[in-house]
N, C-alpha and C positions, 0 to 999 in steps of 0.2 A: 504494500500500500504506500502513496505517497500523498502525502498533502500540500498542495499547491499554496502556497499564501498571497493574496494579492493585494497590496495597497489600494484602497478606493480614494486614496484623495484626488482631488481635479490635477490632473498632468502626469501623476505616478500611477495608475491605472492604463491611460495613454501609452504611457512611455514604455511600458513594463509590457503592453502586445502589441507595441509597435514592430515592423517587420524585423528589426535585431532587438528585442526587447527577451530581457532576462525571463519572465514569466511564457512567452512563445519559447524561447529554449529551454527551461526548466521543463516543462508539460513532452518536448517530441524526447528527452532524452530520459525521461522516466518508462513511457512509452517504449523506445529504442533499446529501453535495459531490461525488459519484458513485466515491468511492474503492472499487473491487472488491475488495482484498483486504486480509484483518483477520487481525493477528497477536496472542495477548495474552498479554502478558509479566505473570506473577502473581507480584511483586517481593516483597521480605520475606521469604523463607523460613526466613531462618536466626530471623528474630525468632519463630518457632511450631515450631523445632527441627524445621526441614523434615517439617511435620506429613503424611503423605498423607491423611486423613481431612479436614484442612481443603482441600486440593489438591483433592481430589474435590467436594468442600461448591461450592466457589468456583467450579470448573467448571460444576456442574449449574446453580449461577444466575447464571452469566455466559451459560450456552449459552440459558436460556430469553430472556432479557431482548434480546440479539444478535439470536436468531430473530425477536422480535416487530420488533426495528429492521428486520431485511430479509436480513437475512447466514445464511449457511446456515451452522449450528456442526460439521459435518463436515467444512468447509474452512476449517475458524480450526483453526491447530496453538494450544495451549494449553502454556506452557513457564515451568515454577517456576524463577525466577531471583532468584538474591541482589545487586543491585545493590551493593552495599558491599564485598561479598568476593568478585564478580565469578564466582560458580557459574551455571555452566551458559550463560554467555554467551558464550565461545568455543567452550572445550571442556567435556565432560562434569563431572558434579562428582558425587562420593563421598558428598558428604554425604545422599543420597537413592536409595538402592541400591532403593529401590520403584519408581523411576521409570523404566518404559523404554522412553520415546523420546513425539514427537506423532506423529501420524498425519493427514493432508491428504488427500481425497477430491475432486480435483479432473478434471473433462472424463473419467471414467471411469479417470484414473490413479488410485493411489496414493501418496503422499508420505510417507519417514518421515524419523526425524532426533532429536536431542539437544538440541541448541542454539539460543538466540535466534538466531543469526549461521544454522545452517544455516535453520532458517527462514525469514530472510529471502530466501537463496539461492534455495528453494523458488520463490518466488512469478517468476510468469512475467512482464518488461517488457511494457506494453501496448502493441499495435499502433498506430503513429500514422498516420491515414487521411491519407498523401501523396496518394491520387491521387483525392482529392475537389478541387472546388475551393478558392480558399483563403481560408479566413474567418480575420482577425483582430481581436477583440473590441479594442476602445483603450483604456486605462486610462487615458493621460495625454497631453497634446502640450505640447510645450517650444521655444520660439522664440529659436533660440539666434544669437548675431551672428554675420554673418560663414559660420555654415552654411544657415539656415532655419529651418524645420520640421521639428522631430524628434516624429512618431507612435511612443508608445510601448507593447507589448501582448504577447499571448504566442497563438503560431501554435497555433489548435485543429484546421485540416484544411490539408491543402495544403502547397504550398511558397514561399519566399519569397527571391530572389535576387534581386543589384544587374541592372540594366538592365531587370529587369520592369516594365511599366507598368501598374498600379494603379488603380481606383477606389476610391475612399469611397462608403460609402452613410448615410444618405438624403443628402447633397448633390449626389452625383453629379460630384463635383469628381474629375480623370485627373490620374496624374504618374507617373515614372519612379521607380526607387527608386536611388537614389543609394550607398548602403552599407545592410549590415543588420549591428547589434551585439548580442552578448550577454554580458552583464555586462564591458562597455568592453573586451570583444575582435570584432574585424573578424571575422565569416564570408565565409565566398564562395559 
């Protein structure tokens, strides 16, 4: 999941999907990293006196510009938050009595909700394909004294547990796995 934040003040909303605007590159490069689901947090509200007229404005061309990325704008909840005074990121906030609620169109559910937080709740963890085999992509190897060989990477299919034994490809090099860490704590 990614959460898009968008400033709605007059010019920084502009500037942010204008054709090199940080907010059009944020959205194709989430997109592009295979991230499924888009949240967009439309920040600043109180600086437009929780305008709903710009709240709609900012929708209609964030939903066009999203679709053409690849994201369907029926399952992006759209949620006017005030980042500074903290509206609408927990709980509801007052200052917007126009607002009522996002709506998420998802696998023929429905989704509704309030808040950035329920939002996020919304969105469903992705299924991770344990019972493919198991590829892990290497990022790093570290030849550390006294242990070996420490392959470093992040499990994309599969499973990975001490006493399996391993290939690398292309070398074709076999070995056992001795321990598996994530962030300097022992799995089993």
């Amino acid at each position: 999941c990614a959460i898009l934040i968008i400033a709605s003040g007059t010019g920084e909303f502009e500037a942010g999907i204008s054709k090199d605007g940080q907010t059009r590159e944020h959205a194709l490069l989430a997109f592009t990293l295979g991230v499924k689901n888009l949240i967009v947090a439309i920040n600043k509200m109180d600086t437009n006196n929780w305008s709903e007229d710009r709240y709609k404005e900012i929708i209609k061309e964030t939903s066009n510009f999203i679709k053409k990325v690849g994201y369907n704008p029926k399952a992006v909840p759209f949620v006017p938050i005030s980042g500074f005074h903290g509206d609408n990121m927990l709980t509801p906030s007052t200052n917007c009595p126009w607002y009522k609620g996002w709506v998420r169109e998802v696998k023929g559910n429905t989704l509704t909700g309030k808040t950035l937080l329920e939002a996020i709740d919304s969105i469903e963890p992705p299924k991770r394909p344990t019972e493919k085999p198991l590829r892990l992509p290497l990022q790093d190897v570290y030849k550390i004294g006294g242990i070996g060989t420490v392959p470093v990477g992040r499990i994309e299919t599969g499973i990975l547990k001490p006493g399996m034994v391993v290939t690398f490809a292309p070398s074709n090099v076999t070995t056992e796995v001795k321990s598996v860490e994530m962030h300097h704590e022992q799995l089993t």
